[in-house]
C-alpha positions in Angstrom: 115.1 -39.1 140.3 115.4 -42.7 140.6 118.0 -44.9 142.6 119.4 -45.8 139.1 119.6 -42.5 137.7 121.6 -41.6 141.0 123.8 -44.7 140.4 124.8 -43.2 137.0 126.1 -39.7 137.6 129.6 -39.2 137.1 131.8 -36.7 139.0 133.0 -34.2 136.4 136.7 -34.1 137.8 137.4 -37.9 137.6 134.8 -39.3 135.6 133.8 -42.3 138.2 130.7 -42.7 139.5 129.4 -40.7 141.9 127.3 -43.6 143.6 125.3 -43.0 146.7 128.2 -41.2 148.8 128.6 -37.4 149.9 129.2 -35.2 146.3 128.8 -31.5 145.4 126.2 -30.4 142.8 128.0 -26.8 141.7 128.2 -24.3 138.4 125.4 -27.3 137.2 127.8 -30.1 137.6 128.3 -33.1 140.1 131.6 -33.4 142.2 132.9 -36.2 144.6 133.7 -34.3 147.7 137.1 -35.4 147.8 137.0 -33.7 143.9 135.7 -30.3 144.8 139.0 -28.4 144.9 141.3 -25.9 143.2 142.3 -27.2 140.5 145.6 -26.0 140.5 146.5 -26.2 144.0 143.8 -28.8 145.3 142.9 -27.2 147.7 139.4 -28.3 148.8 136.9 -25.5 147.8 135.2 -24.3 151.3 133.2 -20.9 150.2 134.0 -18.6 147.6 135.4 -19.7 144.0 135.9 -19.6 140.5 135.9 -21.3 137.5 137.4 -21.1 134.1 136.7 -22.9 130.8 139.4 -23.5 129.1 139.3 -22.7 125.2 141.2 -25.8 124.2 138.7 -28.2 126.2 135.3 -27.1 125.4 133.2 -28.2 127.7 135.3 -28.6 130.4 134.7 -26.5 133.8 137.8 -25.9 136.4 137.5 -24.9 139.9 140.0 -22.0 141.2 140.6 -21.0 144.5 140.5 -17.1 144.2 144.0 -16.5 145.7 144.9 -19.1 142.8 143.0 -17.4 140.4 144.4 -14.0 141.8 147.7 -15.6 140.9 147.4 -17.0 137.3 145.5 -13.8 135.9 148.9 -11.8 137.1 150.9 -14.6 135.2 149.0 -13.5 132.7 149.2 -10.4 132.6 153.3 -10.3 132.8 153.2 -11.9 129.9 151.3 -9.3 128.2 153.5 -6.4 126.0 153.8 -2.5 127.6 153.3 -0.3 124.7 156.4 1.9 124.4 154.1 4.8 123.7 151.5 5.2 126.3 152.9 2.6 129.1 149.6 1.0 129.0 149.2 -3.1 128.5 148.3 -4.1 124.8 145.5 -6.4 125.7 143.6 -6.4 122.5 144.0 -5.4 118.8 147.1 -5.4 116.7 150.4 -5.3 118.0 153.1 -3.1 115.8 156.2 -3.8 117.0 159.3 -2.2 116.1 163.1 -2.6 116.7 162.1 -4.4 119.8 159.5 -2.2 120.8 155.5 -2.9 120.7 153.3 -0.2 120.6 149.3 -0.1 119.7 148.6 1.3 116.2 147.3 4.5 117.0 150.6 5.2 119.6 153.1 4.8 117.2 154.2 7.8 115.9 156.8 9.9 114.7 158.5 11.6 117.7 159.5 14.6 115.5 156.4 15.4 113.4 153.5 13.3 116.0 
């Protein structure tokens, strides 16, 4: 790779150029050290993370910490319905919900006749 090719590279947080200084090459992208953290805590990354894509910015990579990550997929999930039937999250498939309740298709059913 030459000196100018170097010179070009851009750090995928910020966008400058990464120049000739310390950066991080991870998940096939270049970071400025200073960069290379959680995205939602910044935190600088030192060993184990993750990343998420989100859907409405292809192309974009972000950098969790796991105890942040830990964190937002449990936001998540509160935010996800309890069928009234079986207890059990509705994560996928249609959602019937009735008088306030939510239930998944196949648990909605008449409490007299099943």
């Amino acid at each position: 790779m030459s000196e100018s090719d170097i010179a070009e590279r851009k750090c995928h947080k910020c966008g400058l150029t990464l120049g000739f200084g310390t950066m991080v090459k991870a998940v096939d992208l270049n970071w400025h050290s200073d960069c290379f953290a959680c995205f939602d805590c910044n935190t600088p990354i030192q060993g184990e993370f993750r990343v998420r894509n989100p859907k409405e910015q292809p192309g974009r990579v972000e950098l969790l910490c796991c105890p942040c990550d830990d964190r937002l997929r449990q936001e998540a999930l509160a935010n996800v319905p309890l069928c009234k039937g079986c207890g059990q999250r509705i994560t996928s498939g249609k959602v019937l919900a009735i008088q306030g309740d939510k239930f998944h298709p196949e648990c909605f059913k008449c409490k007299f006749c099943g």
